[in-house]
ChimeraX commands (.cxc) that place a marker at each C-alpha (Angstrom):
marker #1 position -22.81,10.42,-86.23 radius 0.5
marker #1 position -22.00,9.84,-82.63 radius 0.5
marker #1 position -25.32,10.03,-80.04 radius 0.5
marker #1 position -24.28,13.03,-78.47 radius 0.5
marker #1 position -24.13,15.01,-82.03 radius 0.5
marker #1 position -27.61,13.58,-83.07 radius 0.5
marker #1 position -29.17,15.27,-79.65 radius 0.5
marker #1 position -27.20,18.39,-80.39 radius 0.5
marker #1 position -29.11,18.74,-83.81 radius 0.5
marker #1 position -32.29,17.66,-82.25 radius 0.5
marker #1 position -31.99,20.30,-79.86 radius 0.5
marker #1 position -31.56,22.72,-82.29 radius 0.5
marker #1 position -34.38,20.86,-84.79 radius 0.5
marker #1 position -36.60,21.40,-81.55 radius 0.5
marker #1 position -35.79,25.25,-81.33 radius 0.5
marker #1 position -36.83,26.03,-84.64 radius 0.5
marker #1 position -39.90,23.75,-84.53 radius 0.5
marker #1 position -41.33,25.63,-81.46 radius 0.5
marker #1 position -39.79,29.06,-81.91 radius 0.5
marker #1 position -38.61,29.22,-78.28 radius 0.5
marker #1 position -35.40,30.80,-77.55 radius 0.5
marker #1 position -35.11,28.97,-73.71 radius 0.5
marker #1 position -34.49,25.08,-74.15 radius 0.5
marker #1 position -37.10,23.10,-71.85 radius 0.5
marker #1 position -35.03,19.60,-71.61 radius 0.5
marker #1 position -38.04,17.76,-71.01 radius 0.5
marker #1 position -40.24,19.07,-73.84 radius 0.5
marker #1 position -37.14,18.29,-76.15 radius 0.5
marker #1 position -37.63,14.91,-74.49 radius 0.5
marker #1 position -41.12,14.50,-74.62 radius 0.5
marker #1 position -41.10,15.61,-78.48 radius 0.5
marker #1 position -38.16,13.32,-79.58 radius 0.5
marker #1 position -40.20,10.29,-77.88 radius 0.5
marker #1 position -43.36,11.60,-79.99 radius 0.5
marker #1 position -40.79,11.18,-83.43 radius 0.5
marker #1 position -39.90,7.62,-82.22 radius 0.5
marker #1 position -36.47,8.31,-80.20 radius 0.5
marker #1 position -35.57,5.89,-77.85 radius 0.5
marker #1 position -35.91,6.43,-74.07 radius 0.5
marker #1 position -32.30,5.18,-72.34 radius 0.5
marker #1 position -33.57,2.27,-70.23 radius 0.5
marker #1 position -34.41,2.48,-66.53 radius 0.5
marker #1 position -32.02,2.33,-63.98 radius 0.5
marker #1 position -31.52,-0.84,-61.89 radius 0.5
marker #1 position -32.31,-0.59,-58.20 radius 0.5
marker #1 position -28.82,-0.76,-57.53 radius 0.5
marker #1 position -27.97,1.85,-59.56 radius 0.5
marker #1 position -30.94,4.11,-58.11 radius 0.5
marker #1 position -30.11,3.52,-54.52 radius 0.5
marker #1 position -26.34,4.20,-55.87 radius 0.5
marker #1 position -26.99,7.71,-57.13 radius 0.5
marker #1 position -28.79,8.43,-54.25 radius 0.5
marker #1 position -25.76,7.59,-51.63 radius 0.5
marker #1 position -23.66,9.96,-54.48 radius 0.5
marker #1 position -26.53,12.96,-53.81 radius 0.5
marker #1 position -26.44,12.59,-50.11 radius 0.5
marker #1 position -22.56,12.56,-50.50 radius 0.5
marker #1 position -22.36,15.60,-52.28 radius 0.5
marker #1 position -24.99,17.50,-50.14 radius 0.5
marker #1 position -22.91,16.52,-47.21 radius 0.5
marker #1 position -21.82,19.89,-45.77 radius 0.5
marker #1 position -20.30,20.55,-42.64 radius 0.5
marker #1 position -19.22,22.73,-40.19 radius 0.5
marker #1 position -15.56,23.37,-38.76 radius 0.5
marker #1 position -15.74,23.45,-34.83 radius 0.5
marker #1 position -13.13,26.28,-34.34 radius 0.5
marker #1 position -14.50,28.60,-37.40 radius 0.5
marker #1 position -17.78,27.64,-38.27 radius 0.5
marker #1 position -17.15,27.72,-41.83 radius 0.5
marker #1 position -19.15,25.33,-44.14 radius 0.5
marker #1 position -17.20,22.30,-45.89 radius 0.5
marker #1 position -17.93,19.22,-47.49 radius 0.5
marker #1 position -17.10,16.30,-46.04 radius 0.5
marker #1 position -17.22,13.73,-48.69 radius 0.5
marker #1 position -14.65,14.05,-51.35 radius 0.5
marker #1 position -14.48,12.03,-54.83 radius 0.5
marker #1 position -11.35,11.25,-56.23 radius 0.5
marker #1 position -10.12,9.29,-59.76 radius 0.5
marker #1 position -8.85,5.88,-59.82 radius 0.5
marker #1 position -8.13,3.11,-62.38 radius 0.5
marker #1 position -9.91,-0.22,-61.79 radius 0.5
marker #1 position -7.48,-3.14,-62.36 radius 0.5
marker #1 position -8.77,-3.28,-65.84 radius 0.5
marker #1 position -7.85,0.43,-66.30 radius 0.5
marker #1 position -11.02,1.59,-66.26 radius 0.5
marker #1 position -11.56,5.14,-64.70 radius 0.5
marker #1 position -13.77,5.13,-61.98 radius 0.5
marker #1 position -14.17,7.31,-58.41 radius 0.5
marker #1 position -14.14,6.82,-55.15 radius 0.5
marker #1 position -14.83,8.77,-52.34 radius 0.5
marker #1 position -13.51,9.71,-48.84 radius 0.5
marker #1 position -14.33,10.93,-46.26 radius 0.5
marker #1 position -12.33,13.97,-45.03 radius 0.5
marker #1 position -12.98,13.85,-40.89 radius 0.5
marker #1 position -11.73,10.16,-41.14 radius 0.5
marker #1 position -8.54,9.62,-39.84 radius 0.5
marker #1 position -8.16,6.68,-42.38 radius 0.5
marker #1 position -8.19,9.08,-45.21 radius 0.5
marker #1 position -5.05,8.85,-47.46 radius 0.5
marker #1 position -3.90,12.65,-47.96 radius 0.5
marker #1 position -2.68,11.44,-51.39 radius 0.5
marker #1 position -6.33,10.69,-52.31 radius 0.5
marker #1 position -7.38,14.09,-50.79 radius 0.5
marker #1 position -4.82,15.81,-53.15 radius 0.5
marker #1 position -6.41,13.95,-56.08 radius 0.5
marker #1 position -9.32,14.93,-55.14 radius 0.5
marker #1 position -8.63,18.71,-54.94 radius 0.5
marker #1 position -6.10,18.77,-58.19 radius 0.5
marker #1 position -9.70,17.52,-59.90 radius 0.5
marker #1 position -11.94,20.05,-58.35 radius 0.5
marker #1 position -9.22,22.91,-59.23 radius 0.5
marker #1 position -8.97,21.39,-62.79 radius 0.5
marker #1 position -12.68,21.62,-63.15 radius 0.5
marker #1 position -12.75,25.04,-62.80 radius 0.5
marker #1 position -9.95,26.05,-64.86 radius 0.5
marker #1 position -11.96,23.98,-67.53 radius 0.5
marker #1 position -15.27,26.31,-66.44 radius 0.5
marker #1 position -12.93,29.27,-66.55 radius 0.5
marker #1 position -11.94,28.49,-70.07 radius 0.5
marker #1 position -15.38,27.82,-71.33 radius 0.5
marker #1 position -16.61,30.71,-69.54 radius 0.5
marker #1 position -14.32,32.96,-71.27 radius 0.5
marker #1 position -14.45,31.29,-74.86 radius 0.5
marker #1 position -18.17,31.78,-74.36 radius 0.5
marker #1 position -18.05,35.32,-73.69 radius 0.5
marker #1 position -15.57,36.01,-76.44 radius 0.5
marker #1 position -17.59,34.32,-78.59 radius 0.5
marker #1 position -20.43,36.03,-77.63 radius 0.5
marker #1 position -18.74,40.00,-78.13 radius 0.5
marker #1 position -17.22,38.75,-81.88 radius 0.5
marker #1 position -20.81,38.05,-82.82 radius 0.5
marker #1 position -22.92,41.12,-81.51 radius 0.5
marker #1 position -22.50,44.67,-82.15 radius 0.5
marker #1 position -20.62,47.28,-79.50 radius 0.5
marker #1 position -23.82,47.90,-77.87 radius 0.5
marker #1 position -24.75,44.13,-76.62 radius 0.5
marker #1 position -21.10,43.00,-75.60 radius 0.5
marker #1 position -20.79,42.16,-72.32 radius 0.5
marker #1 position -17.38,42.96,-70.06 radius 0.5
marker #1 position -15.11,40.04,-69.87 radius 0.5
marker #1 position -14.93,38.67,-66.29 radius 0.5
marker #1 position -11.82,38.37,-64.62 radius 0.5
marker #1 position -10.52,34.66,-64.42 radius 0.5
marker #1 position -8.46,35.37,-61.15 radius 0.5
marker #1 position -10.74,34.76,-58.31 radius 0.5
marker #1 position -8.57,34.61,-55.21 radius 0.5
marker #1 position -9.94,38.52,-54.47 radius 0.5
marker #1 position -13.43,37.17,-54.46 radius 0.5
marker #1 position -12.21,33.95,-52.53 radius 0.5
marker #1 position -10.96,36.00,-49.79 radius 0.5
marker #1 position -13.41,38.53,-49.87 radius 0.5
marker #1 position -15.94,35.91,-49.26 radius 0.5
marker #1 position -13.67,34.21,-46.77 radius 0.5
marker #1 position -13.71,37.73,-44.72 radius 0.5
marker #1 position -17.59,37.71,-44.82 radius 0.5
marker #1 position -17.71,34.60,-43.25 radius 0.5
marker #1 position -15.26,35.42,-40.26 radius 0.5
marker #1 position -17.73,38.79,-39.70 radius 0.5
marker #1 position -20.79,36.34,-39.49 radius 0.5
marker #1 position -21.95,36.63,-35.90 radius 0.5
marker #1 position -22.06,32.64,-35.39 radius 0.5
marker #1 position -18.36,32.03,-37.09 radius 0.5
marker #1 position -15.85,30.64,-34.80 radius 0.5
marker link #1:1,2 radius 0.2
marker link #1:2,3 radius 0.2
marker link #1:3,4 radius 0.2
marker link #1:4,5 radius 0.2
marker link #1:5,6 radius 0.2
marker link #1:6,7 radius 0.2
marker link #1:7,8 radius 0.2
marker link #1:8,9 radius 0.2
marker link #1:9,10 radius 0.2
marker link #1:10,11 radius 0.2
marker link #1:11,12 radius 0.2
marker link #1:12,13 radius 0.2
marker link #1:13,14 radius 0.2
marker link #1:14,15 radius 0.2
marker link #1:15,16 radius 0.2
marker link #1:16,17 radius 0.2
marker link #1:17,18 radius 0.2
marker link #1:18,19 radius 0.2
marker link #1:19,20 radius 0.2
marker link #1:20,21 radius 0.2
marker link #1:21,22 radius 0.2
marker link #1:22,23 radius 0.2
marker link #1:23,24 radius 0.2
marker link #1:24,25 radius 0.2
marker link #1:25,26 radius 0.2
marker link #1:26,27 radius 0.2
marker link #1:27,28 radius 0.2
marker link #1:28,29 radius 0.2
marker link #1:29,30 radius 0.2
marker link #1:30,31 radius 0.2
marker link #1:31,32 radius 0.2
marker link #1:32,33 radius 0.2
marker link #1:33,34 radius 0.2
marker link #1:34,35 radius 0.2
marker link #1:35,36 radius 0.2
marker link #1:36,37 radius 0.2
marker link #1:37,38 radius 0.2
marker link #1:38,39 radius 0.2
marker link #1:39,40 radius 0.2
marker link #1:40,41 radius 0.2
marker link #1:41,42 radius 0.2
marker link #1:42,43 radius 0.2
marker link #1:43,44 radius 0.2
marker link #1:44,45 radius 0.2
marker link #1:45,46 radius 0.2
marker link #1:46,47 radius 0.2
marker link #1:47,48 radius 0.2
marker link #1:48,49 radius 0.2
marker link #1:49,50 radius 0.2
marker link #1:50,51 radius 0.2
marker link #1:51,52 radius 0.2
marker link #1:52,53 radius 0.2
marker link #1:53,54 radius 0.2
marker link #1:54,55 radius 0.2
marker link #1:55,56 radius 0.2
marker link #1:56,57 radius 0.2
marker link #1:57,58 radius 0.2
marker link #1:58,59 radius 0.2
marker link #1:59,60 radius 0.2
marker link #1:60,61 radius 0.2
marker link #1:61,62 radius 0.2
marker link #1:62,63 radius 0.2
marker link #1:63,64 radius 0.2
marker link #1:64,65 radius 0.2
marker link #1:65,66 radius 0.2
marker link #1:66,67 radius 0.2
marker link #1:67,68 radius 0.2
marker link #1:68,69 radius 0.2
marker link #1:69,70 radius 0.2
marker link #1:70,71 radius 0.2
marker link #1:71,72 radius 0.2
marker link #1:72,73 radius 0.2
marker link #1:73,74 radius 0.2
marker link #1:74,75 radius 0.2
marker link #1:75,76 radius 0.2
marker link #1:76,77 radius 0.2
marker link #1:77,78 radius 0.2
marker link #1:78,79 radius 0.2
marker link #1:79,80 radius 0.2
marker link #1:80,81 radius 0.2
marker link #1:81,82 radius 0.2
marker link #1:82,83 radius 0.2
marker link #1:83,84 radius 0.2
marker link #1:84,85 radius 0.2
marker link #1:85,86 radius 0.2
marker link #1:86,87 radius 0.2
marker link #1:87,88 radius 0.2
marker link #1:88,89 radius 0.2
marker link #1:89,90 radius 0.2
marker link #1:90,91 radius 0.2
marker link #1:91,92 radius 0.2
marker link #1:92,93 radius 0.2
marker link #1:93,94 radius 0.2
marker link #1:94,95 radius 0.2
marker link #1:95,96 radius 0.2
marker link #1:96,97 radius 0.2
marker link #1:97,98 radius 0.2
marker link #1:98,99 radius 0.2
marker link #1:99,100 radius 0.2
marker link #1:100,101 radius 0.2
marker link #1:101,102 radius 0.2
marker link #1:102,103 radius 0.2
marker link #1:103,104 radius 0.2
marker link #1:104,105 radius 0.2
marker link #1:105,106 radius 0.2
marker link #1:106,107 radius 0.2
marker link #1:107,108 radius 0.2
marker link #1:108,109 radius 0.2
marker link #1:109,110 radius 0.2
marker link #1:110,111 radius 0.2
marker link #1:111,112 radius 0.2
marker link #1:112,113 radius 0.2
marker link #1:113,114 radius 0.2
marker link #1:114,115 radius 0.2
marker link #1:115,116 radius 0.2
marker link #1:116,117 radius 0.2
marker link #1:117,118 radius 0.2
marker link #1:118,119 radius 0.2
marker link #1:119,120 radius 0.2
marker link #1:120,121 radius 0.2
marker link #1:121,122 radius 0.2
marker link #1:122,123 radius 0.2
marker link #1:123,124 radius 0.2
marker link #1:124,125 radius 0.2
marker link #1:125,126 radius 0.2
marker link #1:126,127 radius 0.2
marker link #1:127,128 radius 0.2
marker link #1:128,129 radius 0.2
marker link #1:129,130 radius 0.2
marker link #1:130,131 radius 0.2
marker link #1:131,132 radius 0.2
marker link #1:132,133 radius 0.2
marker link #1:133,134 radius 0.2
marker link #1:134,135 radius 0.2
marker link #1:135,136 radius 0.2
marker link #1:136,137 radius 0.2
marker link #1:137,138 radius 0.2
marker link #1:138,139 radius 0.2
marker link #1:139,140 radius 0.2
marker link #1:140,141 radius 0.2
marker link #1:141,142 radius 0.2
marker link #1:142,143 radius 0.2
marker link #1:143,144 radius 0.2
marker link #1:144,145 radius 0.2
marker link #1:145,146 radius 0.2
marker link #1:146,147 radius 0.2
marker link #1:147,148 radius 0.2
marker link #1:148,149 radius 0.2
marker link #1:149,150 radius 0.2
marker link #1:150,151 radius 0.2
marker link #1:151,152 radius 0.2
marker link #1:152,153 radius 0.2
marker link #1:153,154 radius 0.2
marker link #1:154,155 radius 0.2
marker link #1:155,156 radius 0.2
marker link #1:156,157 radius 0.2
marker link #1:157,158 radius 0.2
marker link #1:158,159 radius 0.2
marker link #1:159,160 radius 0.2
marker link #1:160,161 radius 0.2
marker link #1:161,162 radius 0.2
marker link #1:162,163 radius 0.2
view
């Protein structure tokens, strides 16, 4: 049984032990360590200070000078090590050095991300009507989203300090 599988049924083992329907990760944690699982070991110092360049990365969020609207400026992208490993880098999209070829990557990802969140989203919710009655299905939500994309867009330009 593969790791990931063995948490899945802990979970679960954890839910009916305490009765709880809302999963608290860390008293899941705290009670597999009490029945003798493993803790994953610490991370180096490298490895901290590594994460920690990722988070301020990601948090990165700018503002265009002729707009004002927000964007990130740091952009990961997929690559193969020479050992075809998958691995990312990142770039930074203000630098003139920037490959757009890496910036495409980088947004093809993104976009496949959410069609995968999309997918899941709406296998969830199907899920969810086939196995309650009339009165506790929710309405499906529409997967298109350029209408809320540009609706949001438009609130922005109306925002007294865009542009």
């Amino acid at each position: 049984m593969s790791k990931v599988i063995e948490r899945q049924k802990f979970i679960r083992f954890w839910q009916e032990k305490t009765g709880s329907d809302e999963i608290d990760v860390e008293a899941v944690a705290e009670m597999a360590m009490e029945m003798g699982w493993e803790a994953p070991p610490p991370l180096t110092p490298k490895e901290r200070l590594a994460k920690q360049f990722k988070e301020g990365m990601r948090q990165d969020v700018r503002h265009d000078r002729k707009t004002g609207r927000p964007y990130k400026g740091y952009h990961a992208y997929p690559k193969h090590t020479a050992d075809g490993q998958l691995t990312f880098s990142y770039i930074d999209i203000d630098d003139p050095k920037a490959k757009p070829e890496n910036f495409r990557k980088a947004c093809v990802m993104r976009r496949e991300q959410s069609v995968g969140d999309q997918l899941q989203l709406r296998l969830d919710q199907l899920h969810w009507n086939e196995t309650r009655p009339t009165e506790q299905q929710v309405d499906l939500l529409p997967a298109d989203m350029e209408f809320d994309i540009e609706l949001r867009l438009a609130a922005m330009d109306d925002e007294p300090d865009a542009a």
